[in-house]
N, C-alpha and C positions, 0 to 999 in steps of 0.2 A: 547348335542348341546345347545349353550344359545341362548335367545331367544329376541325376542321386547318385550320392557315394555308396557303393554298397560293395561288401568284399566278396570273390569270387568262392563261393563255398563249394565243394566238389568231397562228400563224403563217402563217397561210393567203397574206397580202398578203407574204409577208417579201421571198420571190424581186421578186415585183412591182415592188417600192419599189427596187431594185439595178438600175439600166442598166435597166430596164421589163422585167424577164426573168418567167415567171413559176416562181411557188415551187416546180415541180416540175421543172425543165427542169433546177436542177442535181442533181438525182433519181439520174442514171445516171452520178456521176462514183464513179471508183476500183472497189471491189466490187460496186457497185450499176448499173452501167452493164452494159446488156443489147445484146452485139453480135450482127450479123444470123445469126451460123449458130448463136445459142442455144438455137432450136428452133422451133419452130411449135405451134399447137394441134391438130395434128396426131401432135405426140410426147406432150404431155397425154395421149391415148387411150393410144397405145404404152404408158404409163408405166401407165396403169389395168390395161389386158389383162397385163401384165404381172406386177403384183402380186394379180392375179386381183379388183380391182375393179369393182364396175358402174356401168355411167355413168348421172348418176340424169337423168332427163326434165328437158326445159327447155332455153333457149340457151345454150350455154356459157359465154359472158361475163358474165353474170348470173348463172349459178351461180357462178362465181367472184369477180364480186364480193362476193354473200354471203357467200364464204365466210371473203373476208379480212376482212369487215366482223365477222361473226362470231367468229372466231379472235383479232381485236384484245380484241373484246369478253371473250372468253375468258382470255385472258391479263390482266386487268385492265384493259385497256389500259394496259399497257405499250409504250413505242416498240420499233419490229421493224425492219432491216432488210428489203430488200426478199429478199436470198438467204433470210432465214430464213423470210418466208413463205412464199415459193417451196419452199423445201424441207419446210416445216411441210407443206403443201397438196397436193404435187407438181403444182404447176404448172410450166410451164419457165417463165426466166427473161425472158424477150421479150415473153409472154404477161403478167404478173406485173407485170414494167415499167409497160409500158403502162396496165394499170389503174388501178395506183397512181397514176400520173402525172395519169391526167384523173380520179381521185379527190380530190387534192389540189388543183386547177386550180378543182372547183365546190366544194369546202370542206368534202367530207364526211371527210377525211382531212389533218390537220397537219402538215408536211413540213418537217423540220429541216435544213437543208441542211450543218451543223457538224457532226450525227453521222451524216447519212445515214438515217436512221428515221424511219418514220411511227405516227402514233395517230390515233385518230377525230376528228376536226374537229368543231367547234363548228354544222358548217352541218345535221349530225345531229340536236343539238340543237332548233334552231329547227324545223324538219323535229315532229320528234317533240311539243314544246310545243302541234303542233294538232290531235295528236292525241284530240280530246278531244269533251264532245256540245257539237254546232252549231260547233264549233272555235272557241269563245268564252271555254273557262273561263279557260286560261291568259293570256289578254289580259287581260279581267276581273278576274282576280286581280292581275296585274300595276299596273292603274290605285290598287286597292286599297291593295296595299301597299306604293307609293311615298305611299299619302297617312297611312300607320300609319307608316312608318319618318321619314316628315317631323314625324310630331308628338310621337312616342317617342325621336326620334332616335341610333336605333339601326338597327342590319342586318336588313330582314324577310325571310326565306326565302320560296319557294315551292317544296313539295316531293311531289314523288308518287311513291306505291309501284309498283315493277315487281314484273313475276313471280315474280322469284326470291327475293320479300321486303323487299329494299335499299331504300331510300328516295333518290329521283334526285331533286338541285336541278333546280329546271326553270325559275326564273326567283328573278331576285334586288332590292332596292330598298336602296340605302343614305341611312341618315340624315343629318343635316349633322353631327352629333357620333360618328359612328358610326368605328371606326377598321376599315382594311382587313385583318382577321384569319379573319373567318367565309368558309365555304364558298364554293367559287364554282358559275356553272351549269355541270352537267353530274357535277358531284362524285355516288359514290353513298354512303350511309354505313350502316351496319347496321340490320337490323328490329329490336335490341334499344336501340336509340341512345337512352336515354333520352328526353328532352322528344316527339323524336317518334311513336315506339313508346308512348307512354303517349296521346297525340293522336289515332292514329290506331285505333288497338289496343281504346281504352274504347268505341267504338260501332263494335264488331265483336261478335259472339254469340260465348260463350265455348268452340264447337268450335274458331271459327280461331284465336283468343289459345290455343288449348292445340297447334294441329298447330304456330304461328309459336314455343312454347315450346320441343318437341320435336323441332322441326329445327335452331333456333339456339341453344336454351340462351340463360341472361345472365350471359354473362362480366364479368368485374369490369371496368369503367374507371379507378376513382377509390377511395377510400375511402369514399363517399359512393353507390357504384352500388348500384341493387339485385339480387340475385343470387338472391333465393329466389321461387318460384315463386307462394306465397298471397300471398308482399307484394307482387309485382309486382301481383296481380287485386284486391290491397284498395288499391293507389293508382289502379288504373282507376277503381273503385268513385267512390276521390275526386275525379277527373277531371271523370267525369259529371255528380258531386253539384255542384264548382263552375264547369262549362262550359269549362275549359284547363286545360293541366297543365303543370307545373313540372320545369325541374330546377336543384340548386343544387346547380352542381358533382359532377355523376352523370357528366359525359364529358369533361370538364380539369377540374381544379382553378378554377382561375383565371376559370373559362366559369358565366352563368347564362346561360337561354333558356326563354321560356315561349309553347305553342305551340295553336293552333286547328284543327280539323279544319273543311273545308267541306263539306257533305251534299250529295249530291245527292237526286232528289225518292224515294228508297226508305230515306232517312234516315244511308245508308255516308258513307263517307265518301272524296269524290272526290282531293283534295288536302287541305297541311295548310299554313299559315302558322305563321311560327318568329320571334320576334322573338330576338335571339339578339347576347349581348355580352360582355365583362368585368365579370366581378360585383360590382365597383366599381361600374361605371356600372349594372348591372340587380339593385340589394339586392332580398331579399324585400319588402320594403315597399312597393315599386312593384309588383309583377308583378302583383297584383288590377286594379290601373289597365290597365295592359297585356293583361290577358288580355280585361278588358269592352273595349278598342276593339278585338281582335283578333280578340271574338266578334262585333260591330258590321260586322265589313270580312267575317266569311266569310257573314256573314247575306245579308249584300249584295250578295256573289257570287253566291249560291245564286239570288238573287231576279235580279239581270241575265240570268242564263246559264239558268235552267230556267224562269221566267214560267209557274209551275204559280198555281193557287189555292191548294194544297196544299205550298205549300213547304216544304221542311222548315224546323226551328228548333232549335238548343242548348235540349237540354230538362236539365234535369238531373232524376237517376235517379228 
């Protein structure tokens, strides 16, 4: 599936690299600077009891970190200043501050210091990547598909499903011909996203391909997407039968991408590998090639990371 271009931003060091300051410190200038009588967490409660909220269990500083970590998330992450979390949240502003600041400082939080806003930081990412069994997969995968995008020489994804359906980059491998266009980590893109939605979705049992139907629908991308709901389950169908699935031109024009599910030992499927480029460089004619080394690399995931006797295998239907 091809994807938005969008450049890999990593501000975390920006302040640092400036007179060795670091990237939160210029946090509190103009609206965003929290002076001493802007409250305490003390006026927090006030602000609660007052709008007849309850305070829920736990340290305060911790819930509120969640909460803005959450509320980024919410909003897209989109960049926030610091007043509007504060006011999104009613936290006071000192309080607020202050988090953000040594949020940004250990990199779970990206700190612009030209518009004064933060987003979730990259260090979330890496954080989350181990999440996984034995916190092997995503490393595993990563050895994998630096050695598939070296010899297709093209962009290999690593992508996994979150809760909410999206498909989160979780690690990325560029080829030596590969141009800097596709996803980067941390991107989420839709359950219906073509190449991956069709990877992930055919070795799912056809109650969750109907509730992942009936919550997202498939809106058109292209003139090429598919929007109907039997054609979607009869390209799974085909998926299965030949172990990867394709999209040519289902999500840009301009974009093919053919992509691998990796099984874990009850046969689902944990992560997905995306080989992903201009269809120029990825004609149908190759994608067969591409898809047998891309089943070759998730085989061999499965087999590093679960060391079952029993491993699973790309069976087709």
């Amino acid at each position: 599936m091809p994807y938005t271009t969008k450049e890999a931003v990593d501000r975390q060091g920006k302040g640092r690299m400036a007179a060795g300051r670091n990237p939160a410190d210029d946090a509190g200038g103009g609206e965003d600077r929290a002076g001493p009588n802007d409250g305490s967490a003390a006026d927090d409660g006030a602000r609660r009891r007052a709008s007849g909220a309850q305070r829920p269990a736990g340290v305060p500083a911790v819930l509120h970190t969640a909460a803005i970590l959450r509320h980024l998330q919410s909003k897209a992450n989109q960049p926030m200043a610091m007043t509007e979390l504060a006011r999104d949240l009613q936290i006071n502003n000192s309080t607020c501050f202050n988090i953000l600041r040594t949020l940004a400082h250990e990199g779970f939080l990206d700190y612009d210091p030209d518009t004064r806003r933060y987003r979730l930081g990259m260090g979330l990412v890496e954080l989350a990547s181990m999440v996984d069994d034995h916190g092997q997969l995503v490393n595993a995968a990563l050895i994998h598909a630096e050695q598939v995008a070296e010899e297709v020489r093209q962009a290999c994804l690593i992508v996994r499903k979150a809760s909410d359906d999206s498909f989160v980059v979780v690690g990325k491998a560029d080829g030596p011909g590969s141009l800097k266009l596709t996803a980067t980590v941390g991107d989420r893109l839709p359950p219906y996203g073509a190449v991956l939605g069709k990877a992930y979705f055919a070795w799912c049992d056809e109650q969750e391909v109907d509730r992942m139907l009936q919550g997202h629908g498939l809106p058109a991308r292209t003139e090429s997407s598919i929007t109907g709901y039997e054609d979607f389950k009869r390209e799974l169908d085909r998926t299965r039968q030949r172990g990867y699935s394709v999209s040519v031109g289902e999500y840009y024009d301009e974009y093919n991408a053919v992509g691998v599910p990796v099984l874990d030992p009850d046969g689902r499927p944990s992560l997905v590998l995306c080989v992903t480029g201009l269809a120029s460089r990825i004609p149908p004619r190759v994608m067969p090639f591409i898809g047998a080394r891309l089943r070759r690399a998730a085989m061999a995931i499965s087999r590093d990371v679960y060391r079952r006797a029993d491993r699973p295998v790309l069976r087709s239907a």
